[in-house]
N, C-alpha and C positions, 0 to 999 in steps of 0.2 A: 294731656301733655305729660311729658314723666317727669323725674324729680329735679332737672337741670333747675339752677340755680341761675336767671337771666339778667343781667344787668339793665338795659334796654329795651324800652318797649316804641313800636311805633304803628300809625295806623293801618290795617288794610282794607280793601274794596274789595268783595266777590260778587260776580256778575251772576247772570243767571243760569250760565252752562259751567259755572263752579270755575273760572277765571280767577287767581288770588291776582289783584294789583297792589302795587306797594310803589310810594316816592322816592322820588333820587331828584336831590336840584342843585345844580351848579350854582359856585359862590363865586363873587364877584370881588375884587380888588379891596373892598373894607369889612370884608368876609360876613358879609349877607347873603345869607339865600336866595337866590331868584335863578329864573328857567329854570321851573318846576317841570318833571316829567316824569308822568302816569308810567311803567310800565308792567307787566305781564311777570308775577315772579316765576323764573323758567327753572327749575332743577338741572332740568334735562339739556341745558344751551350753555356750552362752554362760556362763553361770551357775551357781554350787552350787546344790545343790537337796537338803532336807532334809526330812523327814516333820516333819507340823506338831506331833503330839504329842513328836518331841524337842525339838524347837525349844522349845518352850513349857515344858517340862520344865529344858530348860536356861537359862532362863529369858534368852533371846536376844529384846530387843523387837523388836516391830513398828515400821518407822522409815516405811514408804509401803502402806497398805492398799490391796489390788489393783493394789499396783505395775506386776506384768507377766503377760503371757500366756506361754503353754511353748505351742509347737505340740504335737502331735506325741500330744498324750492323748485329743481328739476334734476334731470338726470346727468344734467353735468352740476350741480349744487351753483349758489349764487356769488357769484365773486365781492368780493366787498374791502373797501378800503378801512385802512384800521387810522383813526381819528385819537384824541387826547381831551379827556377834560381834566385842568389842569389840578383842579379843587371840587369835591360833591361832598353833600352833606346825604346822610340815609341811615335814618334811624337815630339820631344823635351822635352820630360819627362821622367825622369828617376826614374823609379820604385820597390822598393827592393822588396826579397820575392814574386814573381810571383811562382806560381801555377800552373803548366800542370803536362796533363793528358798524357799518353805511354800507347800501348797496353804490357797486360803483358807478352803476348806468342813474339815468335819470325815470323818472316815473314811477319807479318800483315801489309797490304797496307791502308793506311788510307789516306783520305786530312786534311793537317795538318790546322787548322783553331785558329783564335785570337778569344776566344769567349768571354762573357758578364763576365766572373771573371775582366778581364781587362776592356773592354768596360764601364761599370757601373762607372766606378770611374770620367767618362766624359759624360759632355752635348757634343754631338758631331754631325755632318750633314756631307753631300755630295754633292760636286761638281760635278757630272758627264763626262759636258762637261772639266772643267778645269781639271778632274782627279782630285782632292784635295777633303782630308778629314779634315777637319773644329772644331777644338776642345778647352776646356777647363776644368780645374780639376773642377767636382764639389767638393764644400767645404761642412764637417760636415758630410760626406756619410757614413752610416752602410749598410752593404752587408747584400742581404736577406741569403746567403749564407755566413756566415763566417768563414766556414771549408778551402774555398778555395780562400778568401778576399786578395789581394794584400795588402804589408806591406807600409812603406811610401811615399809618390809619391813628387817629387820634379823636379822645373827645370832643365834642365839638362843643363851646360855650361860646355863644353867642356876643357880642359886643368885646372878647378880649383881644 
């Protein structure tokens, strides 16, 4: 890892085809964590992207029906509605207005993945051996994407 100086550390999971997973869990009304969700850290995925029966489950509204296309599922890419969690916590930081993606049809198997809407908001690196991913907010950040730009990101301490 180089000499980045990281404020944050939190855990990851790699599988056995070299898969990094990292948490992200929505907070609830007396800002607890809970609906924990595993996902796939994606570099490469503008966007989160969530199977539609959690989404819906966790009861995360639909904010833009057919929001956006995902290349990359067939040769017309996957249509997917763009959803709201209103509060996540990820990494010791809690972040309002997150932004995933659901497929819009029903049955759709996807991997759910944390992609670069979140990621972007931090300089961040990877432990391998330690499993730890190594982060801090960067400050003054404009999303190349601001359709689907995370709202305001803050520490998150627990019980204030």
């Amino acid at each position: 890892m180089n000499s980045t100086s990281f404020t944050h550390a939190g855990d990851i999971e790699i599988s056995d085809d070299n898969k990094i997973f990292v948490d992200l869990a929505g907070v609830d009304t007396s800002r607890k964590p809970v609906k924990r969700i595993e996902l796939i850290c994606d570099t490469g995925a503008f966007i989160t992207i969530i199977g539609k029966e959690r989404a819906e489950a966790s009861g995360y509204p639909i904010i833009e029906s057919k929001g956006c296309i995902i290349s990359g599922f067939s040769e017309k890419g996957l249509i997917c509605d763009l959803r709201k969690i209103s509060c996540a916590i990820f990494c010791g930081f809690e972040i309002k207005d997150v932004i995933i993606a659901t497929p819009h049809e029903n049955g759709v198997r996807i991997s759910e993945v944390l992609g670069m809407n979140v990621l972007e908001n931090f300089n961040f690196g990877f432990n391998l051996t330690e499993k730890k991913i190594y982060l801090n907010k960067r400050e003054s950040f404009e999303s190349f994407k601001p359709k689907y730009k995370c709202g305001e990101i803050n520490i998150f301490i627990e019980g204030e």
